[in-house]
N, C-alpha and C positions, 0 to 999 in steps of 0.2 A: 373174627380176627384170626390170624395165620400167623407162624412163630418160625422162622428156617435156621436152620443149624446144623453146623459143619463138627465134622470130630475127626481125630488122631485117629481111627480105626477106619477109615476112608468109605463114611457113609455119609448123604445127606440128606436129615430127615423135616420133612415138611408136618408141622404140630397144629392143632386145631382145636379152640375149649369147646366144652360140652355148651348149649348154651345156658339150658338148667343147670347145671353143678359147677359149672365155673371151670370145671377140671381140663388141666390139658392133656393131651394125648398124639400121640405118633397117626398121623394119619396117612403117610407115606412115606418109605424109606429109598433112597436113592443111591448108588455107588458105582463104582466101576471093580471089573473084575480082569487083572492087570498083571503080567509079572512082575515087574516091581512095584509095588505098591507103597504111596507118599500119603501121608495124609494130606485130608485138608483142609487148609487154614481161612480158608473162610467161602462164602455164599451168599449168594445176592439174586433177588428178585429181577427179571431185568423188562423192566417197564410194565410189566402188569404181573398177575398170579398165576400166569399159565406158560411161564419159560422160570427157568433156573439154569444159573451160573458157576460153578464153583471152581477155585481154583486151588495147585498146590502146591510147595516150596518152590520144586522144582522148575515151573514155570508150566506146568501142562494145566489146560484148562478142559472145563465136563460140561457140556450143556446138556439140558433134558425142556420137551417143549410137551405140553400136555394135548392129546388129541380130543379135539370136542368131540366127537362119534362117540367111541371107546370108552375115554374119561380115565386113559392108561396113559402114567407118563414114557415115552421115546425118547429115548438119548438123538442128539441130532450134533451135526457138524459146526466146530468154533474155531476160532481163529489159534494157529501153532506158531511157536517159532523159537528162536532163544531165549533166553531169560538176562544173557551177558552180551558185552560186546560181541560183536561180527569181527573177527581176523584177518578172512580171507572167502574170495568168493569167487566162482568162475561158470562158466556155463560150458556142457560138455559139449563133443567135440559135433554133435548133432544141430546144437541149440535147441534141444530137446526139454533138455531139463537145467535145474540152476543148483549150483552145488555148494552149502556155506557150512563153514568151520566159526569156532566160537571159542571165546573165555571159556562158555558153562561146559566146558568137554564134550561137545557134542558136534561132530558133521550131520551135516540134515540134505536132502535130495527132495526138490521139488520140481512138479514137474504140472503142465497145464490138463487140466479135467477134459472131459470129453466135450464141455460148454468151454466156448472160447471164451478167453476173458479169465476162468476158474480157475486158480492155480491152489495147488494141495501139496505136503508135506508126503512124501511116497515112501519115505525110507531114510534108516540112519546108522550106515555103516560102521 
């Protein structure tokens, strides 16, 4: 059995009992290391025991995917975006990139990955 949990000090640690003593313990610790730093409010398994989720107030979310080789967990790429309404939104003067403004006080700049199709969060003016 596996135990995942999120805290205010912006870590999230993956727990595991003994199977003799019953006892549980930290058997992985996971965070991000951020200028601002949010806690967070919660973590989620997502679909099996080898990806974790976590997200926080603010609306930024942390994936970490476990490498079967290694047996090291890898932060890995998750979906970004607002957390509020969208205000306004235009694409620059290239149509390069798409550029949205928000309730949550935030402009964000996206723009398409090097895989067509891929679009990613690049920047927030």
């Amino acid at each position: 059995m596996r135990l995942l949990s999120s805290s205010f000090d912006f870590n999230v640690s993956l727990w595991e009992a003994d199977a003799e003593t019953e006892v549980w313990s930290v058997e992985t610790n996971l965070g991000a290391m951020v200028g601002n730093k949010h806690a967070f409010f919660g973590a989620m398994f997502l679909g099996s025991l080898d990806q974790i989720l976590a997200y926080t107030y603010g609306g930024a979310m942390h994936q970490w995917k476990k490498n079967k080789e290694t047996d090291q967990w890898q932060p890995s790429l998750t979906v970004k975006g607002h957390f509020s309404e969208v205000t306004d939104m235009t694409w620059d003067e290239h149509h390069l990139a798409l550029v949205s403004t928000s309730l949550d006080q935030t402009t964000r700049i996206f723009s398409e990955h090097t895989v067509p199709g891929h679009w990613y969060e690049i920047g927030r003016p």
